[in-house]
DSSP file (Angstrom, degrees, kcal/mol; ACC not computed):
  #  RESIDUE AA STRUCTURE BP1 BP2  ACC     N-H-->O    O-->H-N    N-H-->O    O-->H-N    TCO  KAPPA ALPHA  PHI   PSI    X-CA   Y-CA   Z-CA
    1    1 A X              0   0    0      0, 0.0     2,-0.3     0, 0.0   134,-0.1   0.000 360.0 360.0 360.0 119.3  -22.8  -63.2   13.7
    2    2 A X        -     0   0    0    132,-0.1     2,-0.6   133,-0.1   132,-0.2  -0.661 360.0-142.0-104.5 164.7  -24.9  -60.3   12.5
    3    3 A X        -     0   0    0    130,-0.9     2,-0.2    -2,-0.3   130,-0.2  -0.907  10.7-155.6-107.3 106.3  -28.7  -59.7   13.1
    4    4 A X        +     0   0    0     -2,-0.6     2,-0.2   128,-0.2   128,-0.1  -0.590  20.4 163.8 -76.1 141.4  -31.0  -58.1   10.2
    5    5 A X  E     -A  131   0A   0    126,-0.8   126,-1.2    -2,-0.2     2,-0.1  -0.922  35.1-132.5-151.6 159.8  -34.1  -56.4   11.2
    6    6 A X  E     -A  130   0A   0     -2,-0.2     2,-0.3   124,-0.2   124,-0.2  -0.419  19.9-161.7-105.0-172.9  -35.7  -54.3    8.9
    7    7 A X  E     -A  129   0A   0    122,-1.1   122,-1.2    -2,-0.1     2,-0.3  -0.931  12.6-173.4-150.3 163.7  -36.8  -50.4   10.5
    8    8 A X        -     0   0    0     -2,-0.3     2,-0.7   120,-0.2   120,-0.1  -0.868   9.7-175.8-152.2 138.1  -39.6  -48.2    8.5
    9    9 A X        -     0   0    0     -2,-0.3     2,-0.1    11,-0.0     9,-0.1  -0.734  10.6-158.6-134.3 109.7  -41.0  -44.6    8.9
   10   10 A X        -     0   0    0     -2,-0.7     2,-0.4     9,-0.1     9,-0.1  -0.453   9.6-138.8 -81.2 174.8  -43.2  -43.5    7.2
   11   11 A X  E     -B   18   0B   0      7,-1.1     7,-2.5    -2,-0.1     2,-0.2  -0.862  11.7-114.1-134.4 177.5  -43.7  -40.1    6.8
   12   12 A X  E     +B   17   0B   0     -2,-0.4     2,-0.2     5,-0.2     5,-0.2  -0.391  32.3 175.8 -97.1 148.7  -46.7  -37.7    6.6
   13   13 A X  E >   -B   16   0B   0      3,-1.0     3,-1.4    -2,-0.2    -1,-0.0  -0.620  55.8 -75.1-134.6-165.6  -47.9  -35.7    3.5
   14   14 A X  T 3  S+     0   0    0      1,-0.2     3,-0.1    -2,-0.2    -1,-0.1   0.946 134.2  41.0 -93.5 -57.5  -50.6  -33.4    2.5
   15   15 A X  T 3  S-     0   0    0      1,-0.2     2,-0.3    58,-0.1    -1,-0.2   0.441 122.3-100.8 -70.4   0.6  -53.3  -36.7    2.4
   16   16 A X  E <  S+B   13   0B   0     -3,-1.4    -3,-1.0    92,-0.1     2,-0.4  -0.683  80.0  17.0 116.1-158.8  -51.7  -38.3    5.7
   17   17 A X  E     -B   12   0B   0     -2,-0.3    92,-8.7    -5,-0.2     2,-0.5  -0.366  58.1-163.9 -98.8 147.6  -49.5  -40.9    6.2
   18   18 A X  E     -BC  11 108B   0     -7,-2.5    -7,-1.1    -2,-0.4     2,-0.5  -0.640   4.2-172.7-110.4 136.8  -47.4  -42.1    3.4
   19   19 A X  E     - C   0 107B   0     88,-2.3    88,-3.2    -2,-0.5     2,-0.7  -0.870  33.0-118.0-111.0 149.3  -45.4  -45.5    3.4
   20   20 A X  E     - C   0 106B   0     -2,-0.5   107,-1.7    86,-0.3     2,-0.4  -0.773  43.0-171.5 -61.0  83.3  -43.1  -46.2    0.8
   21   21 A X  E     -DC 126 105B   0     84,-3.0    84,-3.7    -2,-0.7     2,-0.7  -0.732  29.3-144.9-116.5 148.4  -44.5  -49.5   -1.2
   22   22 A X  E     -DC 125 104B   0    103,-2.3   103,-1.0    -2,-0.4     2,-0.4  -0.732  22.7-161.8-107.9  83.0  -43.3  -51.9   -3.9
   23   23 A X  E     -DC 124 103B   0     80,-0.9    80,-3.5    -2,-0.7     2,-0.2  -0.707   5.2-157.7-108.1 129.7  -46.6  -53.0   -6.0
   24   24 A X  E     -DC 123 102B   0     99,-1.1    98,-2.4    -2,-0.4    99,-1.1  -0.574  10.0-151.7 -59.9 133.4  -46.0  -56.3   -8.1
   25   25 A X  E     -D  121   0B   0     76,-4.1    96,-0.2    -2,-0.2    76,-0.2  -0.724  17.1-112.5-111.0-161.0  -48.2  -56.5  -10.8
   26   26 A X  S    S+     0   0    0     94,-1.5     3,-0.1    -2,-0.3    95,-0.1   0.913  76.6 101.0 -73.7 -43.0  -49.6  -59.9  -12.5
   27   27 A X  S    S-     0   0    0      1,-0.1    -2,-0.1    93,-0.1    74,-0.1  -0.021  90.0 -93.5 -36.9 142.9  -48.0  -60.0  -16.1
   28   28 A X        -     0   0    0      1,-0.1     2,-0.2     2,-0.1    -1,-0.1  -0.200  42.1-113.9 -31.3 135.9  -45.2  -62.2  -16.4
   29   29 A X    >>  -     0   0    0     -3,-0.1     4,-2.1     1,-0.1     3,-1.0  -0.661  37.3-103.1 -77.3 160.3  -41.8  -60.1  -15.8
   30   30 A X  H 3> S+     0   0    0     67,-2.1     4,-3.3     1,-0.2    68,-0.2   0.900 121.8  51.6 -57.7 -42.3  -39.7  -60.1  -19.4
   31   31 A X  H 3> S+     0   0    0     67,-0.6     4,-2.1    66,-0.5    -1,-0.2   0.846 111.2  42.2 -42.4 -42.3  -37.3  -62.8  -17.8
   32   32 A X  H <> S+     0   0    0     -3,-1.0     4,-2.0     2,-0.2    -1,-0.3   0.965 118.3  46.4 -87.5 -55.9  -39.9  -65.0  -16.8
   33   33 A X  H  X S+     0   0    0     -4,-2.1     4,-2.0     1,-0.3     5,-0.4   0.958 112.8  56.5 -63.5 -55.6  -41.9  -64.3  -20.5
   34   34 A X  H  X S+     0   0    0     -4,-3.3     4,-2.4     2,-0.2    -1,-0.3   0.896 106.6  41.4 -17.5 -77.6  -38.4  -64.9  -22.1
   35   35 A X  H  X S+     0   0    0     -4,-2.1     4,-3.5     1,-0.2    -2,-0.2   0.911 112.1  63.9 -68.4 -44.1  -37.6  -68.4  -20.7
   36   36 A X  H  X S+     0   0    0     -4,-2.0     4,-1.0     1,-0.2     6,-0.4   0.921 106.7  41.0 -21.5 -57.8  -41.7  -69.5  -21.4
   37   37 A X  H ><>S+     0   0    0     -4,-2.0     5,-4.7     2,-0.3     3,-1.0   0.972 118.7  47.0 -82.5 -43.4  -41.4  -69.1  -24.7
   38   38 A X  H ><5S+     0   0    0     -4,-2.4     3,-7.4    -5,-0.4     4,-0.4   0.989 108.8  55.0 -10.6 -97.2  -37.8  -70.8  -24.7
   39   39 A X  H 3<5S+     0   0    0     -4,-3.5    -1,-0.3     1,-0.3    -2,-0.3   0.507 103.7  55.4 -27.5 -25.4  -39.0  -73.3  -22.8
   40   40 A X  T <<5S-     0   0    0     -4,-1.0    -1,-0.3    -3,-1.0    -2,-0.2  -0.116 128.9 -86.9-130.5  13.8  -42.2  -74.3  -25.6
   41   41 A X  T < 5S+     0   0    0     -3,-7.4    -3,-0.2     1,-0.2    -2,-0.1   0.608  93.1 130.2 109.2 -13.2  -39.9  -74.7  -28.1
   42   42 A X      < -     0   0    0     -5,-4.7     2,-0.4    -4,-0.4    -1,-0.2  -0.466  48.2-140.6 -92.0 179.5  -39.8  -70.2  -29.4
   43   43 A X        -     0   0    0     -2,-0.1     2,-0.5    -3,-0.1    -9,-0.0  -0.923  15.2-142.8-134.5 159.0  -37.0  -68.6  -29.8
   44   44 A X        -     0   0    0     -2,-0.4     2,-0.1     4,-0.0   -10,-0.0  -0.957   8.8-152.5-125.6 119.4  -37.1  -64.6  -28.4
   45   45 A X    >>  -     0   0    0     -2,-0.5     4,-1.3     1,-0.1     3,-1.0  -0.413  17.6-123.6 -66.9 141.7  -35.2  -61.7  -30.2
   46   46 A X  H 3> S+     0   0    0      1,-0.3     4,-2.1     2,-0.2     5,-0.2   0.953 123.2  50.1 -69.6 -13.6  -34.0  -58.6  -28.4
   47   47 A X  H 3> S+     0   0    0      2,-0.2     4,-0.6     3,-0.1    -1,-0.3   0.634 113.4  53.3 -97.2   8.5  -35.5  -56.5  -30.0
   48   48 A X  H X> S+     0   0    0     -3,-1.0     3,-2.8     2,-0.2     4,-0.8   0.972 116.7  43.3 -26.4 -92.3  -38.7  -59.2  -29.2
   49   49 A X  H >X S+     0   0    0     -4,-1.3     4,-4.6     1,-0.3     3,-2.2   0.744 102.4  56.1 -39.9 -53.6  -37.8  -58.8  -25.8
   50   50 A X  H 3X S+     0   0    0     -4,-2.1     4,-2.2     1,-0.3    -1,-0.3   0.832 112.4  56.5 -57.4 -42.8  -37.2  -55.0  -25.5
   51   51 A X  H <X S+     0   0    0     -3,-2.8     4,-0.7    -4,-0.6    -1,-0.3   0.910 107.0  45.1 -14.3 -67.7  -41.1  -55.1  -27.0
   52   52 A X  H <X S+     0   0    0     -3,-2.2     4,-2.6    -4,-0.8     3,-0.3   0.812 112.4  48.0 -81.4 -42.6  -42.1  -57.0  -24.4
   53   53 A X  H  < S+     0   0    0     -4,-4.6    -1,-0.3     1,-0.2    -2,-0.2   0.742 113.8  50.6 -77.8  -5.2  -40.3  -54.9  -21.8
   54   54 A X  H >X S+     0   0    0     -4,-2.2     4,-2.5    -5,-0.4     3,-0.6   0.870 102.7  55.3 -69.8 -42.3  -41.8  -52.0  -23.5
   55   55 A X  H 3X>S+     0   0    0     -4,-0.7     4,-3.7    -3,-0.3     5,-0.5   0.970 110.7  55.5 -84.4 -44.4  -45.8  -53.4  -23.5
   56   56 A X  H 3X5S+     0   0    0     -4,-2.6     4,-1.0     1,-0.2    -1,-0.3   0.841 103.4  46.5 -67.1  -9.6  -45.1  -53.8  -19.4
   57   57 A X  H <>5S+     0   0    0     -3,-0.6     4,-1.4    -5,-0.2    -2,-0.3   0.968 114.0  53.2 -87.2 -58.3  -44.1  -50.3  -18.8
   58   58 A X  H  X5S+     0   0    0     -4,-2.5     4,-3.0     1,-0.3    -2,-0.2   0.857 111.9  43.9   5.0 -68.8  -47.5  -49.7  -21.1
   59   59 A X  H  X5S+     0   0    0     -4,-3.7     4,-2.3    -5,-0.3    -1,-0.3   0.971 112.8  50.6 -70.1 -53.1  -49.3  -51.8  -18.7
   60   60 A X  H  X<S+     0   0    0     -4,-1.0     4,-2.4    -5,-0.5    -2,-0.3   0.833 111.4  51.3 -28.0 -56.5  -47.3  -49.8  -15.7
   61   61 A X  H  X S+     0   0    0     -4,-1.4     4,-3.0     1,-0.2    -2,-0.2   0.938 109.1  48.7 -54.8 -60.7  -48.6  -46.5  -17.5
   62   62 A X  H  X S+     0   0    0     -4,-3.0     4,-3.4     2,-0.2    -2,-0.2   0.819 109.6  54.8 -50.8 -42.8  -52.1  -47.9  -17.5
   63   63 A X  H >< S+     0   0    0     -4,-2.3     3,-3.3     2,-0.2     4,-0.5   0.960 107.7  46.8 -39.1 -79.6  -51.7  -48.8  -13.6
   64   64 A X  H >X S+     0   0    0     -4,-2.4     4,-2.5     1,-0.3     3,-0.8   0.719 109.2  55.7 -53.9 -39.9  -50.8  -45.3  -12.6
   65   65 A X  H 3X S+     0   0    0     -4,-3.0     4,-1.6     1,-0.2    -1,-0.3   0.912 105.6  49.4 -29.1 -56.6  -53.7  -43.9  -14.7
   66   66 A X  H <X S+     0   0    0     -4,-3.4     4,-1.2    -3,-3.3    -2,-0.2   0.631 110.1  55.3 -76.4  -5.2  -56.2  -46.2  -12.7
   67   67 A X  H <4>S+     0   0    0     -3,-0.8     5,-2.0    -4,-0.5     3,-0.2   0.942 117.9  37.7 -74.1 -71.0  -54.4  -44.6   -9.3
   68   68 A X  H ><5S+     0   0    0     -4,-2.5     3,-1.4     1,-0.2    -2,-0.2   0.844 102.1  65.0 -42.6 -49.3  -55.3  -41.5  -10.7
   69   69 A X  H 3<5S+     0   0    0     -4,-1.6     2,-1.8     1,-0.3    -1,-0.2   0.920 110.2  43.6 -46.8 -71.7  -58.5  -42.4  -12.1
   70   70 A X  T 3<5S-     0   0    0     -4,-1.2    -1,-0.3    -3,-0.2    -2,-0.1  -0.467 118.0-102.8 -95.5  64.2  -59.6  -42.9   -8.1
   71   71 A X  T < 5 +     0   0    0     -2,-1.8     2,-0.4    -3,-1.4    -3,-0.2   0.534  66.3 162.5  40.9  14.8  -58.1  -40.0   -6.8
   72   72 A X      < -     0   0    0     -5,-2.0     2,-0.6    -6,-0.1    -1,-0.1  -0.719  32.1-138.7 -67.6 109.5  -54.9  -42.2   -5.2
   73   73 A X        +     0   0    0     -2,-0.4     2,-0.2    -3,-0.1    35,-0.1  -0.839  36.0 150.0 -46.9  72.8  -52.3  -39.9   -4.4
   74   74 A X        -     0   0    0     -2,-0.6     2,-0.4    33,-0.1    33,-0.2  -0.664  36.8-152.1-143.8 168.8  -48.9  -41.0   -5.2
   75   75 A X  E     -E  106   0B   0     31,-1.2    31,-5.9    -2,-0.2     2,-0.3  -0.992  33.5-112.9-136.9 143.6  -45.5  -40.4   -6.1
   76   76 A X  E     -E  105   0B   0     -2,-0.4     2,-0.9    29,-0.2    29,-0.2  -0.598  36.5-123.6 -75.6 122.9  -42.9  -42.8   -8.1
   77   77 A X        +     0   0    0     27,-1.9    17,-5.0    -2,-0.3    27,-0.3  -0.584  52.9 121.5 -83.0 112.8  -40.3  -43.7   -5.8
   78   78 A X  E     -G   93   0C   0     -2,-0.9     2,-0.3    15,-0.3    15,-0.2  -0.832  50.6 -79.7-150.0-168.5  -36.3  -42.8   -7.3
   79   79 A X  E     -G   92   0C   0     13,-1.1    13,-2.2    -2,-0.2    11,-0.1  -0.963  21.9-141.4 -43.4  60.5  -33.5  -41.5   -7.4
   80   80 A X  E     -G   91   0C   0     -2,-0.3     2,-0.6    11,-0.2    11,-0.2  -0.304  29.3-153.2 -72.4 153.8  -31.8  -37.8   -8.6
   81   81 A X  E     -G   90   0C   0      9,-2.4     8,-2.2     0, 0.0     9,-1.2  -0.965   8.8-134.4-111.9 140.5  -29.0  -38.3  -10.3
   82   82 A X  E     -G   88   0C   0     -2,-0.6     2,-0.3     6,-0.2     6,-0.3  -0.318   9.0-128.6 -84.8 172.7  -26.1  -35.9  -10.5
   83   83 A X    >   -     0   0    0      4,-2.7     3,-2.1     1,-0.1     6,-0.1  -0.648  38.2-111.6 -92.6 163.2  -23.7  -34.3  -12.5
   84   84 A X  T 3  S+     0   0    0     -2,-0.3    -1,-0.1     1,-0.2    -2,-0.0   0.926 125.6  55.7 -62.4 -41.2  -19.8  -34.3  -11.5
   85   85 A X  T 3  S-     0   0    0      2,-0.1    -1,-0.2     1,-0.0     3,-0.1   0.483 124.4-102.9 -30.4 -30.6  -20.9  -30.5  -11.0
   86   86 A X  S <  S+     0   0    0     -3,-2.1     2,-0.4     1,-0.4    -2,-0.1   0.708  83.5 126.6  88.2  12.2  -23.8  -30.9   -8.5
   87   87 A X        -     0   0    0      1,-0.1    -4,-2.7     0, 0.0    -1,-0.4  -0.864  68.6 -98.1-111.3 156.0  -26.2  -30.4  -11.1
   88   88 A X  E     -G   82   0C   0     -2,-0.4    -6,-0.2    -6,-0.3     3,-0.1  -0.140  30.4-178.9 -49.1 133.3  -29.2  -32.8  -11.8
   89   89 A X  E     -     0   0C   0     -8,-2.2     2,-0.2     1,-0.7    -7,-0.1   0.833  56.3 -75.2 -76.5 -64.5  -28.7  -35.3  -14.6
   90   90 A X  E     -G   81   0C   0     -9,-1.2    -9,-2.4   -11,-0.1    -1,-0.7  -0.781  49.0 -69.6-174.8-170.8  -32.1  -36.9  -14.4
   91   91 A X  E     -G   80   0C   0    -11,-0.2     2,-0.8    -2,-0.2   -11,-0.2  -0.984  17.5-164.2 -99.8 110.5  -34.2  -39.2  -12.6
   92   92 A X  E     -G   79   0C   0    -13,-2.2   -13,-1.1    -2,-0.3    -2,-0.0  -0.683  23.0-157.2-121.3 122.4  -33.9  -42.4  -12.4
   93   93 A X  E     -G   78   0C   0     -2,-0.8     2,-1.6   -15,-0.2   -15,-0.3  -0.317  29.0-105.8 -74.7 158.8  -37.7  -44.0  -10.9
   94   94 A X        +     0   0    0    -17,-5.0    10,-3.0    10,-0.2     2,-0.4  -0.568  69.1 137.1 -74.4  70.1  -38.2  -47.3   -9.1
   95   95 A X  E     -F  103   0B   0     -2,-1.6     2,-0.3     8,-0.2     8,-0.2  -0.925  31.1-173.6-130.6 165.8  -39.7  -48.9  -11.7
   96   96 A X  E     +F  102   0B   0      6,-4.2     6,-0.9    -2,-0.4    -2,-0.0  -0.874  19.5 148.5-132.0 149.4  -38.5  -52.8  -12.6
   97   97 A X        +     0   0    0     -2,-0.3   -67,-2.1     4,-0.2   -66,-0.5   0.447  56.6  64.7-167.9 -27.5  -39.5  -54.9  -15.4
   98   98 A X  S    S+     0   0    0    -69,-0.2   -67,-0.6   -68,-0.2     3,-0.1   0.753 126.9   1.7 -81.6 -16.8  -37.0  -57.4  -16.7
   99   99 A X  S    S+     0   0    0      1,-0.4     2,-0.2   -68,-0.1    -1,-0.1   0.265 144.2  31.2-144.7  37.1  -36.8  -59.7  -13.7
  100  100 A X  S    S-     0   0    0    -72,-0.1     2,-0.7     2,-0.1    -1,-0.4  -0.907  74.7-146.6-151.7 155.4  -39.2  -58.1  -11.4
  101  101 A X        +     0   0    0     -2,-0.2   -76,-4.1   -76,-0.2     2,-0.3  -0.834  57.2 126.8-141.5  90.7  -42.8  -56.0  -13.1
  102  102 A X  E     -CF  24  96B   0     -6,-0.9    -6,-4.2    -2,-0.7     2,-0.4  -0.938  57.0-147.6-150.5 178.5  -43.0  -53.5  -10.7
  103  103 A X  E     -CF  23  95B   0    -80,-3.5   -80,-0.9    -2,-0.3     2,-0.4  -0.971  20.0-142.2-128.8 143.0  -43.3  -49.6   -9.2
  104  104 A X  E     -C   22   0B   0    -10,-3.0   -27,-1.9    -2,-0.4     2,-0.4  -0.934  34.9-175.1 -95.5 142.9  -41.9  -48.4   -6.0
  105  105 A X  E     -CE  21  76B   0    -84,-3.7   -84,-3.0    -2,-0.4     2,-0.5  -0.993  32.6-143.7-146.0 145.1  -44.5  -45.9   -4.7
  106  106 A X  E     +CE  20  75B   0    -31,-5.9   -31,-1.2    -2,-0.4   -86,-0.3  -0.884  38.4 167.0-105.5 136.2  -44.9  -43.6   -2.0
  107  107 A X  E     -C   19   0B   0    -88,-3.2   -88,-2.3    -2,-0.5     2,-0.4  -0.748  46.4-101.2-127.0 172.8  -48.8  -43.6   -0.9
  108  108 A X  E >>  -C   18   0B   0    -90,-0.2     3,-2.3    -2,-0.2     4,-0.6  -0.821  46.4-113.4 -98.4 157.5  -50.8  -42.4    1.9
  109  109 A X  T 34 S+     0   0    0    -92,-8.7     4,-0.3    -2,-0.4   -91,-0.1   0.561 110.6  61.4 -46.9 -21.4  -51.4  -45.8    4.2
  110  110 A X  T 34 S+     0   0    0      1,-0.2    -1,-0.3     2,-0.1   -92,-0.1   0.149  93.8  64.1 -86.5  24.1  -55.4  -45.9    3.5
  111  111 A X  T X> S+     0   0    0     -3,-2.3     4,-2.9     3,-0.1     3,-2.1   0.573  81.9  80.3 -98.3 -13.6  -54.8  -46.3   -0.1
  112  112 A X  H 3X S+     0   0    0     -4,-0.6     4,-2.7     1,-0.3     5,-0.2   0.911  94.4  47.7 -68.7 -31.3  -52.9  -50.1    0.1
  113  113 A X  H 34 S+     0   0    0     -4,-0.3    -1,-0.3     2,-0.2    -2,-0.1   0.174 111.4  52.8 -98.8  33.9  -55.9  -52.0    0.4
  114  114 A X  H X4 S+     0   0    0     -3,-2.1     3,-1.9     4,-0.0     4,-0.4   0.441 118.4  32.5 -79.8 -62.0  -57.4  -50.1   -2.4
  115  115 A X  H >< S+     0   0    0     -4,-2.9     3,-0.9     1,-0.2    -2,-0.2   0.842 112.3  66.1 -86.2 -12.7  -54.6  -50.7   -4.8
  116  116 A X  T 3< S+     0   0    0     -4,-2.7    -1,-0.2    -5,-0.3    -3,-0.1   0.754 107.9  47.3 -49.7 -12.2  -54.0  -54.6   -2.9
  117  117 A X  T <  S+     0   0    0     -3,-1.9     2,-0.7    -5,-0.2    -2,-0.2   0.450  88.0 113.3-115.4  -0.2  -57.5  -55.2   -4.5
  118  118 A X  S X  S-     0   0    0     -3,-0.9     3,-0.8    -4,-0.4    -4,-0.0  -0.787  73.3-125.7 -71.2  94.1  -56.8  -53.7   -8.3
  119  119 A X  T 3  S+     0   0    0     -2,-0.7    -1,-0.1     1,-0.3   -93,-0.1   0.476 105.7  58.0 -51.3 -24.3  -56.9  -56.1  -10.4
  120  120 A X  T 3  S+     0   0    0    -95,-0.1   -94,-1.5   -94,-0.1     2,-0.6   0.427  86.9 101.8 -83.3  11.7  -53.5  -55.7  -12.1
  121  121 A X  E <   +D   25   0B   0     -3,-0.8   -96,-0.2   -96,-0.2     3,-0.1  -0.676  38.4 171.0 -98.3 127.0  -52.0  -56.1   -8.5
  122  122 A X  E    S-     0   0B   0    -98,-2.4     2,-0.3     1,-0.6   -97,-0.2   0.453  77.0 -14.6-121.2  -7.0  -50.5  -59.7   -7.9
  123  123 A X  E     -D   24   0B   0    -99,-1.1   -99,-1.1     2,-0.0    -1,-0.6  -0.938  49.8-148.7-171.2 159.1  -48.8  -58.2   -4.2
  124  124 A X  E     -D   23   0B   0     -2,-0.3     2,-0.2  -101,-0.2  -101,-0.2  -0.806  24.9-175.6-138.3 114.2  -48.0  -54.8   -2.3
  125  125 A X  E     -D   22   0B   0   -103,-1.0  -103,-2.3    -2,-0.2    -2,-0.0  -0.794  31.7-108.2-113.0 139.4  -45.0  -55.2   -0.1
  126  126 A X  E     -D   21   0B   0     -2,-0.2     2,-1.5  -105,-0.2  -105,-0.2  -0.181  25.9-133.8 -49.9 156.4  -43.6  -52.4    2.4
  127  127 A X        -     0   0    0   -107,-1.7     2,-0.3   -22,-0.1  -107,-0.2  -0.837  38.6-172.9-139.7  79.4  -40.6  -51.2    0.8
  128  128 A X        -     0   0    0     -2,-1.5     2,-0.8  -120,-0.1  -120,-0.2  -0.622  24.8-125.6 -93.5 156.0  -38.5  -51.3    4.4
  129  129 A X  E     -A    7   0A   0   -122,-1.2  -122,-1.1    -2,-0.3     2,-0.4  -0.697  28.2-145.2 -91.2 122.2  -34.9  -50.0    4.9
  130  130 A X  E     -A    6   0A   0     -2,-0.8     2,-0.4  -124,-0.2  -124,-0.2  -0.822   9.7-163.7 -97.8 147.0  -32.5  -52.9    6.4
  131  131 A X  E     -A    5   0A   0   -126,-1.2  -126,-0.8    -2,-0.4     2,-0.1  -0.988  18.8-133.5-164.8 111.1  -30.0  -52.1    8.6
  132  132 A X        -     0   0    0     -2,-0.4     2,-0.3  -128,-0.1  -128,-0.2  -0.520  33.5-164.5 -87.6 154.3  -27.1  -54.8    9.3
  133  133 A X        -     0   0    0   -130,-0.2  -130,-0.9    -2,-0.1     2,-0.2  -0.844  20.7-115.2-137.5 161.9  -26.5  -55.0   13.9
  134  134 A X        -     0   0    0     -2,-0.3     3,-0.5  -132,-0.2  -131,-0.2  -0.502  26.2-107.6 -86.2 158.3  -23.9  -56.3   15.4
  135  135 A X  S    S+     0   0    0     -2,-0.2  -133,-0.1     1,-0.2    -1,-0.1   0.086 120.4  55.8 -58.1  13.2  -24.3  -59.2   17.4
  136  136 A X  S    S+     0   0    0      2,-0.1     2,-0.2     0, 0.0    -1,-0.2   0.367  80.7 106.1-147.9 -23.8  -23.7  -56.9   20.5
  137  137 A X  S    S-     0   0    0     -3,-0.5     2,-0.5     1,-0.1    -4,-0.0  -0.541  73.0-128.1 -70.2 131.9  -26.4  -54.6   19.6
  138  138 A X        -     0   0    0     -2,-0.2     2,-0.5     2,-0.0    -1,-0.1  -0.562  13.6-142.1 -97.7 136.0  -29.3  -55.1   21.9
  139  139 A X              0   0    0     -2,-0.5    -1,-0.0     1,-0.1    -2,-0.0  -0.807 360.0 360.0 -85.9 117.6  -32.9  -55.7   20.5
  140  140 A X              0   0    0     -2,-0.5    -1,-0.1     0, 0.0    -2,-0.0   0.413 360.0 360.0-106.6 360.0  -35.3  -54.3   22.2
């Protein structure tokens, strides 16, 4: 039998401490906007969709603007990717839009009930690291 618990640390930055967060916003994700339109009878193209998943990254853009806009400190939560060499590739950021329309962001901890209250926000969930236990590991 194993036990999930989830663990988090945040950690401190230049504006204090910063948690690692996953903010939904309201728009329909492309998936969801996809099967709607299905569903009523339209029929959706890709290069429709690919639109649509464009206009949410748009909307994404617009978010991180209004972060800025009130001085909110943040960074886009990713990935470097390498080369077979050890050199950088790219980046690839935590941001989701075909069956989730979201950012991972690292913030400092007073800014989440600012951006919980932005009107483009439908949730902001900690963005915890999960860790599988043995049944033999004791919980303290």
């Amino acid at each position: 039998m194993a036990v999930y618990f989830t663990n988090f640390s945040p950690t401190a930055d230049a504006s204090g401490i910063s948690r690692s967060v996953i903010v939904e916003l309201k728009d329909d994700r492309a998936a969801v906007w996809k099967a709607k339109t299905e569903k009523s009878g339209g029929s959706v193209s890709g290069e429709q969709l690919q639109n649509y998943r464009n206009s949410l990254k748009a909307k994404q853009d617009q978010f991180i603007a209004s972060l800025q806009a009130q001085g909110i400190g943040y960074v886009i939560d990713g990935v470097d990717i390498p080369n077979y060499d050890g050199t950088s590739a790219g980046r690839a950021d935590f941001r989701f839009n075909l069956v989730y329309n979201g950012i991972t962001l690292k913030v400092p901890s007073a800014a989440i009930a600012v951006i919980k209250n932005m009107p483009q926000v439908k949730s902001v969930q900690n963005n915890d690291i999960l860790r599988e236990l043995s049944s033999r590991t004791k919980l303290d």
